[in-house]
LUMNUVEX-62538 format. One line per field, with one value per residue (C-alpha): residue in one letter; x, y, z. Coordinates in steps of 0.05 Angstrom, whole numbers, plus 5000, padded with zeros to 4 digits. Layout:
BEGIN
type: (A,...);
c1: (X,...);
c2: (Y,...);
c3: (Z,...);
//
This chain:
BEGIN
type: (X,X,X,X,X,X,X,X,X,X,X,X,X,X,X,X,X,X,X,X,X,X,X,X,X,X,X,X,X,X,X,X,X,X,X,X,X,X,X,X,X,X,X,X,X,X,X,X,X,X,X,X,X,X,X,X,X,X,X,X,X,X,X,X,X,X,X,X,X,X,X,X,X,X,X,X,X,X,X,X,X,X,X,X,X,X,X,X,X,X,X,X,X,X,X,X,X,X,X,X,X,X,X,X,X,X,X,X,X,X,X,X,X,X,X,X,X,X,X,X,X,X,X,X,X,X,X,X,X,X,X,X,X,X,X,X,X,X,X,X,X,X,X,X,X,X,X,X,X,X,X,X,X,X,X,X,X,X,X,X,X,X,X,X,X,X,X,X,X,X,X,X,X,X,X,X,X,X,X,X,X,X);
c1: (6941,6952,7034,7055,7031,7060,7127,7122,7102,7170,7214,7183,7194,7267,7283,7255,7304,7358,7357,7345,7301,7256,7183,7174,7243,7186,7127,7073,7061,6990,6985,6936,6951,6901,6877,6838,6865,6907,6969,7002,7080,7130,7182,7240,7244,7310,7309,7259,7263,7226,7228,7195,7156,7183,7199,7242,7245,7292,7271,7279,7250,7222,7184,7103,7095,7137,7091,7032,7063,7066,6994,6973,7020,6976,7002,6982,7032,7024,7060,7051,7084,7068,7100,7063,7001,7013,6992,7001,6973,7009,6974,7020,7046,7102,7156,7223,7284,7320,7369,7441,7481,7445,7415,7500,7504,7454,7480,7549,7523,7492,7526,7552,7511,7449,7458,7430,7360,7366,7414,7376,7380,7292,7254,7225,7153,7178,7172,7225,7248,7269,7309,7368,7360,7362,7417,7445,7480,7533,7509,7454,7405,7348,7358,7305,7301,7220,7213,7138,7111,7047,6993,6949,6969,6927,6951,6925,6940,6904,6897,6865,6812,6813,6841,6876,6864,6893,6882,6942,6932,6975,6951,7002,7074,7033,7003,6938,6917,6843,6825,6775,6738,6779);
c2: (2989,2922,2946,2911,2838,2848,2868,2797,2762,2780,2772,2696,2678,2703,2669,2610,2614,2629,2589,2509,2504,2557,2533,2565,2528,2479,2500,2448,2457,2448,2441,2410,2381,2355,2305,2365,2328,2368,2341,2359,2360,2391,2425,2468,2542,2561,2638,2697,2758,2809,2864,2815,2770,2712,2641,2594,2521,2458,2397,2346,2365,2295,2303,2298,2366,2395,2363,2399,2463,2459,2444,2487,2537,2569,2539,2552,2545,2537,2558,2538,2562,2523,2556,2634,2602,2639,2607,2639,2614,2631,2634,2654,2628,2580,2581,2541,2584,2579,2623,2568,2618,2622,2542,2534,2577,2543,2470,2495,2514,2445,2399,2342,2292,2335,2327,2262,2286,2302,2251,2193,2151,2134,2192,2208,2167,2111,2035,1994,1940,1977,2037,2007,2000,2065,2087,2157,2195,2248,2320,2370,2352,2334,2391,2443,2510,2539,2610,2614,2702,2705,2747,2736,2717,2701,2714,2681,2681,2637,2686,2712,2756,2763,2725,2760,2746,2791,2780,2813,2823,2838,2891,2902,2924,2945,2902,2925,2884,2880,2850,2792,2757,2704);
c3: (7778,7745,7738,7800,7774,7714,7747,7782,7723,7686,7758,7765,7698,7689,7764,7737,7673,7722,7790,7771,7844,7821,7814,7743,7727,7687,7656,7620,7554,7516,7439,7391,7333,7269,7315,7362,7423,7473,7488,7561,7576,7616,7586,7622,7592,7580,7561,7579,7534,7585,7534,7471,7531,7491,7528,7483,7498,7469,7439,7398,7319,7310,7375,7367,7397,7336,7292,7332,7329,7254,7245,7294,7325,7378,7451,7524,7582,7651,7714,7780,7845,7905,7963,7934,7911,7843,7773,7704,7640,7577,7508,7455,7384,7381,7320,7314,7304,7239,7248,7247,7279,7334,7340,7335,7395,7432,7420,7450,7505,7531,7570,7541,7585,7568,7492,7494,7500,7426,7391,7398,7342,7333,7345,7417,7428,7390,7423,7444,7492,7550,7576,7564,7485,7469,7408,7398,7347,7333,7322,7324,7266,7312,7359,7361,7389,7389,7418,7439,7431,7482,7475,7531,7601,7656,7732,7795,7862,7914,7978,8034,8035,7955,7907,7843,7779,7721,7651,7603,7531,7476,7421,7367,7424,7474,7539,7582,7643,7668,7738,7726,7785,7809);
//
């Protein structure tokens, strides 16, 4: 009974990978690093794997949310979708790829202009004078590619007369949902 939210799950998250106006285009991002704060950002998910449910994101490897995924790789995510009233929450284990065949392939595939968000010469979070004093480099040493394997996710959609709210959990390759009170 739960199949049909499921379905939608993996169609709004591809669409999002897929059309740059789509709501899930950007998702926020929760970690927690050794300093038990959470730490909130937005990041844009680049690739859904419906068949492994695994989102991978880019960043820069010097950024403080790398250093929170080492110390702690358990993340949450969270879509919204304004216009269908529809959130999911994403709990799941981040990991950076190693595999240099495939970071190559990656870093070929990003625009020029766009490379900049990972070539800067201090790493991201650090202070200086303005906007206009920031340095870059040649290459792909700080670029990062983390793939982030859920195993719970929480649907929600705000309607009338019930509200829907399915919790999804993984158990070894399999996924069961359960209808929760909203």
């Amino acid at each position: 009974m739960t199949q049909q939210y499921w379905t939608e799950i993996c169609d709004e998250i591809d669409a999002g990978t897929r059309l740059s106006d789509h709501p899930f285009r950007y998702a926020t991002l929760a970690t927690v690093g050794l300093e038990k704060v959470p730490r909130l950002r937005t990041i844009v998910v680049r690739e859904f794997d419906p068949e492994q449910m695994r989102l991978t994101f880019f960043t820069d490897a010097r950024s403080k949310k790398m250093l929170h995924i080492k110390e702690n790789n358990k993340v949450s995510l969270l879509y919204y979708h304004p216009e269908k009233l529809l959130q999911l929450r994403i709990e799941g284990i981040a990991y950076r790829e190693k595999d240099d065949a495939l970071l190559s392939a990656y870093w070929e595939g990003i625009r020029e202009a766009s490379r900049k968000d990972y070539t800067t010469e201090e790493r991201p979070g650090a202070e200086i004078k303005g906007p206009d004093q920031v340095d870059y480099m040649q290459g792909s040493e700080n670029f990062a590619v983390v793939r982030i394997q859920p195993f719970r996710i929480e649907y929600l959609q705000l309607r009338r007369p019930n509200h829907i709210r399915v919790r999804f959990s993984r158990t070894d390759d399999s996924w069961s949902g359960d209808f929760l009170v909203p």
